[in-house]
Structures are given as structure tokens and as C-alpha cells.
N, C-alpha and C positions, 0 to 999 in steps of 0.2 A: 528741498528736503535733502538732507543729506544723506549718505548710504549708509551709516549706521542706523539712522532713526530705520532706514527702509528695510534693515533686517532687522530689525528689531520690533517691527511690525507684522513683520511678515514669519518669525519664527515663536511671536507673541498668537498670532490666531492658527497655525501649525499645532501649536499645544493644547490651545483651545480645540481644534476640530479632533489630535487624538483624544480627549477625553469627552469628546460627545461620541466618538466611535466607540470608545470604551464600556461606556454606559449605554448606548444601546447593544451592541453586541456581548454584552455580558451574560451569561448561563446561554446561550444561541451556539447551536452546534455550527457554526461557521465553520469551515476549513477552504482553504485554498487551491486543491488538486488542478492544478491545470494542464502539467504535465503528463503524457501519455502513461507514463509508468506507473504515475500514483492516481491517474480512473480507472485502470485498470484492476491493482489493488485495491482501491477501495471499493470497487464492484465486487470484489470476491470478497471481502471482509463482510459485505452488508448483507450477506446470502448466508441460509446454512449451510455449515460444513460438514462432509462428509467424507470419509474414507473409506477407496475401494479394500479388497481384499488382500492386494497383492502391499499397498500404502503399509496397513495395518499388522503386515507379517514383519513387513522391514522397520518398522515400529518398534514392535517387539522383540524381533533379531537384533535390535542396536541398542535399544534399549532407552531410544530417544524419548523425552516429552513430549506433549503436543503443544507447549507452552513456546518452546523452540519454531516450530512448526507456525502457529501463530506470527511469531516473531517476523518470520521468512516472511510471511504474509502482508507486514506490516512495514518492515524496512526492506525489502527484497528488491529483486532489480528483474526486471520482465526482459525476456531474451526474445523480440520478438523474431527472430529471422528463426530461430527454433520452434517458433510455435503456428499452431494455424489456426489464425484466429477467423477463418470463413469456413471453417465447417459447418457442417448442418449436423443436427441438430444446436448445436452447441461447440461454443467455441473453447478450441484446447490453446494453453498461456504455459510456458516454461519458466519457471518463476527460480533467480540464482539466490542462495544467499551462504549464510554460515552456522556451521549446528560445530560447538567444540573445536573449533581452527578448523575442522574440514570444510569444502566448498562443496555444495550439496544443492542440488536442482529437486524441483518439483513441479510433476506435469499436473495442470489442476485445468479439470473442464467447468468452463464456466457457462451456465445453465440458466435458464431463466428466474429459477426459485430457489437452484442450489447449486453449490460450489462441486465437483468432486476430487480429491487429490485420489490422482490413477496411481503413479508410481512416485518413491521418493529414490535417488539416487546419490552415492556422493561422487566428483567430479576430482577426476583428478588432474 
């Protein structure tokens, strides 16, 4: 057999198996996280969220959305040498990202039921 026919066989049932992937995995919340940074995130995503006191002033003081906030949440980049993720009761995550070109951290304790962002800060 020659090595065309062999790729050609071979990227013949390649298409065939994505499209059995496709259709099963179709409407299936699949996702991929396997990276520390995004179990991480996505552990606080799938929790409610809340904001402390101090979060909610600087909020309001900037006048940020939470839509931003969100965002951090979702493409952000977890700082773990800043954070301490072996506390008891719950573990605290410094989560970096970007609100308006500033680079702006957010300390969020992640809790068994619920998220809390402690402080938002921006970084200079």
C-alpha cells in the first residue's frame, strides 16, 4: 500500500471520528480545564458570588462593573505564590487581570458553597 492511500485512510477515519465526537458532544457542557489556573477559576465561577464590604466600596469608588469583574474571573490568571491556598477554613486565590488598561488583582476566598472577592486592587 502506498503512503498516500495510508494517509488517506488514515485522515479519512480522523474526520470520521471528529464528527462522531461532534454529535456526541453536541449541547454537553464539555470543557477541557486541565490546567491549574483554569480549576481553579472555574471552581470560583461555579460557586456564588459574593462581595465583601471593602470589594463593594472599591466598586463604587471606581465605578467598575461587575461584568469586568466577571471577566477577571473568567480569563484571569491566578497568582499562586500570592495566594494561600491551604488556609482553613477556605482557601484565599489572587486572581491578576485587566479592568480599562489597568492591571488590577483580586483577592477571592474560595469556600465550599461560595466565592468571596475580599479586596479588589489595581496593580501598578
Amino acid at each position: 500500500m502506498s503512503l498516500i492511500k495510508r494517509f488517506g485512510y488514515y485522515f479519512g477515519g480522523f474526520a470520521i471520528g471528529l464528527v462522531i465526537l461532534a454529535f456526541f458532544l453536541n449541547g454537553k457542557k464539555a470543557s477541557c480545564d486541565y490546567g491549574p489556573d483554569a480549576r481553579v477559576l472555574k471552581n470560583i465561577r461555579t460557586k456564588t458570588l459574593e462581595y465583601s464590604a471593602e470589594a463593594t466600596a472599591f466598586i463604587s469608588l471606581k465605578g467598575i462593573d461587575t461584568t469586568k469583574i466577571n471577566y477577571i474571573l473568567y480569563k484571569g490568571d491566578v497568582n499562586f505564590s500570592d495566594s494561600d491556598t491551604r488556609k482553613k477554613p477556605c482557601g484565599v486565590y489572587f486572581v491578576e487581570g485587566e479592568i480599562d488598561g489597568k492591571d488590577t488583582g483580586l483577592s477571592v476566598e474560595n469556600c465550599d458553597k461560595t466565592a468571596t472577592i475580599q479586596s479588589i486592587e489595581f496593580i501598578d
